[in-house]
C-alpha positions as CSV (number, residue, x, y, z in Angstrom):
1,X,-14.4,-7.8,24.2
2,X,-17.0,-5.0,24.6
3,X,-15.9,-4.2,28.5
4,X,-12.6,-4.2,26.8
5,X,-13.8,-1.5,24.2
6,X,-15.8,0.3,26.5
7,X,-12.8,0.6,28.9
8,X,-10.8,1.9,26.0
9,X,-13.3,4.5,24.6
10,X,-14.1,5.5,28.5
11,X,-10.1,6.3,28.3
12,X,-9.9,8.1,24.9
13,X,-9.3,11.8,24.6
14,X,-12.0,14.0,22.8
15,X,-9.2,15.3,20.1
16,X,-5.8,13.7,18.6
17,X,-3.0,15.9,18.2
18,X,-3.1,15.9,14.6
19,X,-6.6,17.3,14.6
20,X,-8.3,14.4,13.8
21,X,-11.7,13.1,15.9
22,X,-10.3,10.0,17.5
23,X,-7.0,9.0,19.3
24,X,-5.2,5.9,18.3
25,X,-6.6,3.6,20.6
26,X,-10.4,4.7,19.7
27,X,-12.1,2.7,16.5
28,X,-14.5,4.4,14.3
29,X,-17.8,3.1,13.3
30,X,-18.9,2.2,10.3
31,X,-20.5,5.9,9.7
32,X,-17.5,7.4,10.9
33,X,-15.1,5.1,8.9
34,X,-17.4,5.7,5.8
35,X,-18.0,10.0,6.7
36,X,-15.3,11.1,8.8
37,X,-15.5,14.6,10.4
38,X,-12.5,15.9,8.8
39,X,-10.9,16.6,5.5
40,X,-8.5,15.2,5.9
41,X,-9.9,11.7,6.9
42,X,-12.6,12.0,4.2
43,X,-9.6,12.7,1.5
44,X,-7.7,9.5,2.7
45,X,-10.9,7.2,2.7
46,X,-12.2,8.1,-0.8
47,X,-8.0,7.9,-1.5
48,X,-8.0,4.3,-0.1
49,X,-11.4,2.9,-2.0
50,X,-9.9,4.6,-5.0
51,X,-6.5,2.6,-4.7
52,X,-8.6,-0.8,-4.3
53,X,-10.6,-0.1,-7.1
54,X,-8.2,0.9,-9.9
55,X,-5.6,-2.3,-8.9
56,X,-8.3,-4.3,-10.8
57,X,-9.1,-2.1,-13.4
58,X,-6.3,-2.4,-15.8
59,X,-7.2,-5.9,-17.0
60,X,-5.1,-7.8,-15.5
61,X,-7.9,-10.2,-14.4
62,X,-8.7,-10.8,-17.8
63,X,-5.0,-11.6,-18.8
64,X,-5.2,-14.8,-15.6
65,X,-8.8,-15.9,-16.5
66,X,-8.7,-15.9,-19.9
67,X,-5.4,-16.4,-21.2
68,X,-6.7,-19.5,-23.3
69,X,-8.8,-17.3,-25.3
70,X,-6.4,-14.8,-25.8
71,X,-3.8,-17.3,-27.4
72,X,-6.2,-19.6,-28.9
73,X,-8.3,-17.6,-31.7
74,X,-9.2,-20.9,-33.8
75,X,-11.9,-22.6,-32.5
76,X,-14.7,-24.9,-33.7
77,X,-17.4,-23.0,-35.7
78,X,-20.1,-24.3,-33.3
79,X,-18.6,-22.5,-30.0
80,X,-20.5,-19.8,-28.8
81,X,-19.8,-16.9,-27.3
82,X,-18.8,-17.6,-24.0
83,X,-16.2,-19.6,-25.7
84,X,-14.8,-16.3,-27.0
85,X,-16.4,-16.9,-30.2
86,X,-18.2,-13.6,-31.3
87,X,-19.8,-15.1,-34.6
88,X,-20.4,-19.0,-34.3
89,X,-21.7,-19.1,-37.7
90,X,-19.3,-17.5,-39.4
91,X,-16.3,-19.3,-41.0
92,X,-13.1,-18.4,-39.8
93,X,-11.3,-15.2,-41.2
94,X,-8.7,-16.0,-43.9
95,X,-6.1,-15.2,-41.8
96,X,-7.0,-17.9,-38.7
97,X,-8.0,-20.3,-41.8
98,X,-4.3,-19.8,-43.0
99,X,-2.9,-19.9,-39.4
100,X,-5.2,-23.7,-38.8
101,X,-3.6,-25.3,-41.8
102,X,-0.2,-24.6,-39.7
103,X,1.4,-21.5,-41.4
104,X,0.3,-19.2,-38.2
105,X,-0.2,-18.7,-34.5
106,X,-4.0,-18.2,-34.7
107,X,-4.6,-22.0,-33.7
108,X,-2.6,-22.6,-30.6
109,X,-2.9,-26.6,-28.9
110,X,-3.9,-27.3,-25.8
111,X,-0.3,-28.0,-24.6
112,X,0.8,-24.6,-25.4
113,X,-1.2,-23.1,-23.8
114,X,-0.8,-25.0,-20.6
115,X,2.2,-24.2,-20.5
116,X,1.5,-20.5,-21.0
117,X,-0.8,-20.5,-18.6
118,X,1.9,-22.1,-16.3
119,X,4.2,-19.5,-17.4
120,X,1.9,-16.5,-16.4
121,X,1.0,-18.1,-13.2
122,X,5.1,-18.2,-12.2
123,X,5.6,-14.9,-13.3
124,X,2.5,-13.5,-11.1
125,X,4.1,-15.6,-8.0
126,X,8.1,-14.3,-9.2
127,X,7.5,-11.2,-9.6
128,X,5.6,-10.8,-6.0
129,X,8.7,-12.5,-4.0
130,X,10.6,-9.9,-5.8
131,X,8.4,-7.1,-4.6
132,X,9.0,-8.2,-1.3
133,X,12.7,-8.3,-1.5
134,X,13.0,-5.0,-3.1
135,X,10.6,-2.6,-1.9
136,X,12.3,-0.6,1.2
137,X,15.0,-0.5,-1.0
138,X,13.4,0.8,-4.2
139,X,10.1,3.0,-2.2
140,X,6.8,2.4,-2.4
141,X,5.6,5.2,-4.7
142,X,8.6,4.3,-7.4
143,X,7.7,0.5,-7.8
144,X,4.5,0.9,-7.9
145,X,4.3,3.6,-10.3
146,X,6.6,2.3,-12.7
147,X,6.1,-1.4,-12.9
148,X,2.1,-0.6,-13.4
149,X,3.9,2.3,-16.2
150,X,5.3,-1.2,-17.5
151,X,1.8,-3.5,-16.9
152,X,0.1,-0.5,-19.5
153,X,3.0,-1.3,-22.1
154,X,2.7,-4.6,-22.2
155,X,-1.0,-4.7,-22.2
156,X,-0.7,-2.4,-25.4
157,X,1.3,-5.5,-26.9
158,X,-1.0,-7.6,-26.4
159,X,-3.3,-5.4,-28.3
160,X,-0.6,-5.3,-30.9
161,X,-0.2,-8.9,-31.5
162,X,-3.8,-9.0,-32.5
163,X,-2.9,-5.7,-35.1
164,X,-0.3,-7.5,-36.5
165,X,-0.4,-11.4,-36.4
166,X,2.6,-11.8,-34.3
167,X,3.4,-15.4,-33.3
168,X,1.8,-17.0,-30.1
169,X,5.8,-16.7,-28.6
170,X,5.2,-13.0,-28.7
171,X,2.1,-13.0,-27.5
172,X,2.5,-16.2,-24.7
173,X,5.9,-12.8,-23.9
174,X,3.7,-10.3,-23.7
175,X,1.3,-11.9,-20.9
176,X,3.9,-12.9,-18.6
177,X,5.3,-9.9,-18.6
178,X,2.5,-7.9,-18.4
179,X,1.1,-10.0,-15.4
180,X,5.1,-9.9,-13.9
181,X,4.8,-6.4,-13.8
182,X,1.1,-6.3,-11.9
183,X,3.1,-8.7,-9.0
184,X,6.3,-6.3,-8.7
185,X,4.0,-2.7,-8.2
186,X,0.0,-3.1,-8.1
187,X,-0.5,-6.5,-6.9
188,X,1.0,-6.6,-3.4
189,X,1.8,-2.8,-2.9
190,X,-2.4,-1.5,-3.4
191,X,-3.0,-2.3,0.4
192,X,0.1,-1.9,1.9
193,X,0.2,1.5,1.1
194,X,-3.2,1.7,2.0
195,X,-2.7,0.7,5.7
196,X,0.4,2.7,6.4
197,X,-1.6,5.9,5.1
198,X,-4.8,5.1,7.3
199,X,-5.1,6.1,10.9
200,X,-5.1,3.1,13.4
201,X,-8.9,4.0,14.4
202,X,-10.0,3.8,10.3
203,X,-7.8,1.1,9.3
204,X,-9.6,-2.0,9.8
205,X,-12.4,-0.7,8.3
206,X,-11.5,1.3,5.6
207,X,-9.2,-1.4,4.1
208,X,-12.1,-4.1,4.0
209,X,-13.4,-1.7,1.9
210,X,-11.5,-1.1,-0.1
211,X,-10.8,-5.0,-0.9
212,X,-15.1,-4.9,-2.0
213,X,-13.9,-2.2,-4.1
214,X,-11.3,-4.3,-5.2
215,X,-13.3,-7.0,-5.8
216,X,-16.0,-5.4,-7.6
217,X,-13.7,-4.0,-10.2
218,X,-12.5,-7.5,-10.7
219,X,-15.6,-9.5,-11.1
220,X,-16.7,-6.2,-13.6
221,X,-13.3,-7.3,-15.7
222,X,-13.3,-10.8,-15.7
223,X,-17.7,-10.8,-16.7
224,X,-17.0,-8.0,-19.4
225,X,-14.1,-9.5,-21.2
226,X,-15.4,-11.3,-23.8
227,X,-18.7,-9.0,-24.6
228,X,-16.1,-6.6,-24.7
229,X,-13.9,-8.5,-27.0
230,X,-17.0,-9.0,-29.1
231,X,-17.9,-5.8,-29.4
232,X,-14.8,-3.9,-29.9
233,X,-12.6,-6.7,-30.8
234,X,-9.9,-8.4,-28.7
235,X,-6.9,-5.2,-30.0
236,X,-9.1,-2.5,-29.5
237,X,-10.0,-4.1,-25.9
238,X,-6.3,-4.5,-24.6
239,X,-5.4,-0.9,-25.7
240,X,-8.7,0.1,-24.2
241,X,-7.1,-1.5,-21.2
242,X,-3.8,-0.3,-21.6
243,X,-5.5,3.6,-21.7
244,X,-7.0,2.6,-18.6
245,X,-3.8,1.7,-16.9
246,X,-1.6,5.3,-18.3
247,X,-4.7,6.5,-16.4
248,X,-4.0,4.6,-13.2
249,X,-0.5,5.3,-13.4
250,X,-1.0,9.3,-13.4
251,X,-3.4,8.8,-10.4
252,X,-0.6,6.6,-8.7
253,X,1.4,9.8,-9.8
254,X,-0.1,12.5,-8.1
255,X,-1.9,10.4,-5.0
256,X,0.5,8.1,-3.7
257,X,3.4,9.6,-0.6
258,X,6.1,7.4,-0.2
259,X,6.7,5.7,3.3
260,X,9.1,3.9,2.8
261,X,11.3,4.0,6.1
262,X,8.2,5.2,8.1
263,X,7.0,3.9,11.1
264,X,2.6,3.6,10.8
265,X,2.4,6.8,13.2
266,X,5.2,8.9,10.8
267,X,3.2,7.6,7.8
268,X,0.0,8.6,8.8
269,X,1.0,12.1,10.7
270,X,-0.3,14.9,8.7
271,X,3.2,16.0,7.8
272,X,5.2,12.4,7.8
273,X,8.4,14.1,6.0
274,X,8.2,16.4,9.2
275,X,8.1,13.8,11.7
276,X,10.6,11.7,9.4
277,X,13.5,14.3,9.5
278,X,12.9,14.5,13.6
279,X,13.2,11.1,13.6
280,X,16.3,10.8,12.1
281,X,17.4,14.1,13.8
282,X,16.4,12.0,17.2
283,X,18.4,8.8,16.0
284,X,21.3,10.8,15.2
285,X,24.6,10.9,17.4
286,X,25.1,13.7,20.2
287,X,26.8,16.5,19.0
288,X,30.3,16.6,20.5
289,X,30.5,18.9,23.5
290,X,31.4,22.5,22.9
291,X,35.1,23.5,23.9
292,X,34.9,24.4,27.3
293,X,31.8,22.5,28.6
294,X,31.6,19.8,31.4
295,X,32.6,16.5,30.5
296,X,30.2,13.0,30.9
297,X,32.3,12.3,33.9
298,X,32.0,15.7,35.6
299,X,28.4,16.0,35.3
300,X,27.4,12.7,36.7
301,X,28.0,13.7,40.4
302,X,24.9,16.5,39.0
303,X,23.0,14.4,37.8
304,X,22.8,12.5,40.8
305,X,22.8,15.5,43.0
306,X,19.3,15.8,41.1
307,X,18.4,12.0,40.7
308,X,18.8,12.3,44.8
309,X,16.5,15.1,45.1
310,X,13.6,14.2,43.4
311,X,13.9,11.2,45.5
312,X,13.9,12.8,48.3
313,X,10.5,15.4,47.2
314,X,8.8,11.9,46.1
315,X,9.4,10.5,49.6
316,X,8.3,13.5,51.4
317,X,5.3,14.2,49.4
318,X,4.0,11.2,48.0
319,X,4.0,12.7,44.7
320,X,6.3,13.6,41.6
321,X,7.4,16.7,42.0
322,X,4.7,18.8,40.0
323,X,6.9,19.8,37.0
324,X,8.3,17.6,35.6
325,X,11.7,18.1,34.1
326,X,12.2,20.9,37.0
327,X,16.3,21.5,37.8
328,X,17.2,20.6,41.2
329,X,20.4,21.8,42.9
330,X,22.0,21.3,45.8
331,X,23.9,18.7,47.8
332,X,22.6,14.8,48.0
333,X,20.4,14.4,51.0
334,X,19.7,10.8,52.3
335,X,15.8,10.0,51.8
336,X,14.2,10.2,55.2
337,X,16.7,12.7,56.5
338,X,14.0,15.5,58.1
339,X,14.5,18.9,56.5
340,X,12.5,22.1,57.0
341,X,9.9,22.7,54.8
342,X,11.3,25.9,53.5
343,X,14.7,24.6,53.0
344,X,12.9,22.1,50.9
345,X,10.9,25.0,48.4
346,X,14.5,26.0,48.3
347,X,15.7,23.6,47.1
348,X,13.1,22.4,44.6
């Protein structure tokens, strides 16, 4: 609620520890989510866009929307071009001609490719239940860079198949495991690398960005395929794609930090590998006591020699004692007992 937000901002400290503008409790506004103050945030906002953007730009959305097209090259001479068919007038090349009287793959029926299309489908859900099973053990930065390494090698084969006349089995091969390869890396990792690398305060709205981003780059795919495939033709347009995604992969390269094994504050500290090895240094055993040094059991009484005194300072002065973490020494006193007020500084 906004008495809720105003109660958190009126609570907010002017600087986080990390030198950013906000704490974690504070959100940014939009002009602060979009222009942050510092370098820092500004990197990891045009970072995050970036990311959204270049999960769609490798074709994949062209491989899922038109995968009919892509295995069915013969069709009637009256389809136009939104069919996929650049020239409706012209007869079909010698090649698809030979392929329609049954001696190729260039004429593909309509049960084939259902069941391609079925096929790609499965593989885009597969290889995302995969992802999820795998990637704390594998990292973030390693799946992602490799299976979208893989996505670019199997959109060149697609490319290929149009090069060389391969069968539709090759081709029908090449989709699925060109789309199982988006699902293991760049299909569900984009945006959860994303919010573990974004503060809490930009989060919420730097990731909606970044899904327009996203989506804008796939409409752009999926409404330029065929003029593209037109234009160019369908091989030059899938190794056109397959350039784009070597591209994507360097970027993934040199721009993504794993955080894997990171909580969201490690992740999005300015130096997470820092806070990473403390954590682990934190969740490590005690050292075993040095020869020589008090046992557990024989500094307990201490302990509560201390535990008493602070008690007793609390009770006396309504307060915590004023540093906290101060050593206390001395016998237990009972709380209430009157002591001198000197004997007391003492004491403390």
């Amino acid at each position: 609620s906004a008495s809720a937000a105003e109660a958190g901002g009126a609570g907010a400290e002017p600087a986080a520890a990390d030198g950013s503008s906000h704490t974690t409790g504070a959100v940014a506004s939009w002009r602060d989510s979009l222009f942050p103050p510092t370098s820092r945030e500004r990197r990891l906002v045009a970072l995050s866009l970036a990311l959204g953007l270049a999960q769609q730009v490798t074709g994949t959305e062209a491989i899922l929307y038109y995968t009919p097209r892509i295995l069915n090259q013969c069709l009637p001479p009256d389809a136009g071009e939104s069919s996929g068919v650049c020239h409706a007038s012209a007869s079909p090349p010698p090649d698809l001609a030979k392929e329609a009287a049954g001696d190729g793959a260039g004429c593909t029926s309509a049960e084939v490719v259902f069941l391609v299309s079925l096929g790609v489908g499965a593989c885009k859900l597969g290889g995302e239940l995969v992802a999820a099973a795998l990637v704390d053990t594998l990292g973030r930065r390693s799946t992602i860079i490799w299976s979208n390494l893989a996505l670019s090698a199997f959109t060149a084969l697609i490319g290929l198949r149009f090069l060389f006349h391969w069968p539709v089995s090759a081709s029908a091969a090449a989709l699925c495991l060109a789309m199982l390869s988006f699902s293991l890396g760049p299909g569900p990792l984009t945006f959860v690398v994303i919010s573990e690398m974004l503060p809490l305060h930009l989060r919420a709205k730097v990731v909606s960005l970044s899904v327009f981003c996203n989506r804008v780059g796939s409409g752009t795919i999926a409404l330029t395929f065929l003029s593209l495939k037109c234009a160019i033709g369908p091989a030059a347009a899938f190794g056109l794609y397959a350039a784009v995604g070597l591209v994507v992969t360097a970027f993934y390269y040199t721009s993504v930090v794993e955080s894997t094994g990171l909580s969201l504050e490690e992740a999005t500290a300015p130096e997470p590998a820092l806070l990473s090895a403390r954590s682990r240094l934190s969740d490590a055993p005690p050292p075993e006591p040095a020869p020589g040094s008090p046992s557990a059991a024989e500094e307990a009484p201490r302990l509560a020699d201390q535990a008493a005194m602070r008690a007793l300072y609390e009770a006396e002065s309504g307060s915590r004692p004023p540093r906290p973490g101060v050593e206390f020494s001395g016998p237990p006193v009972v709380v209430g007992t009157p002591i001198a007020e000197a004997e007391h500084v003492a004491r403390v």
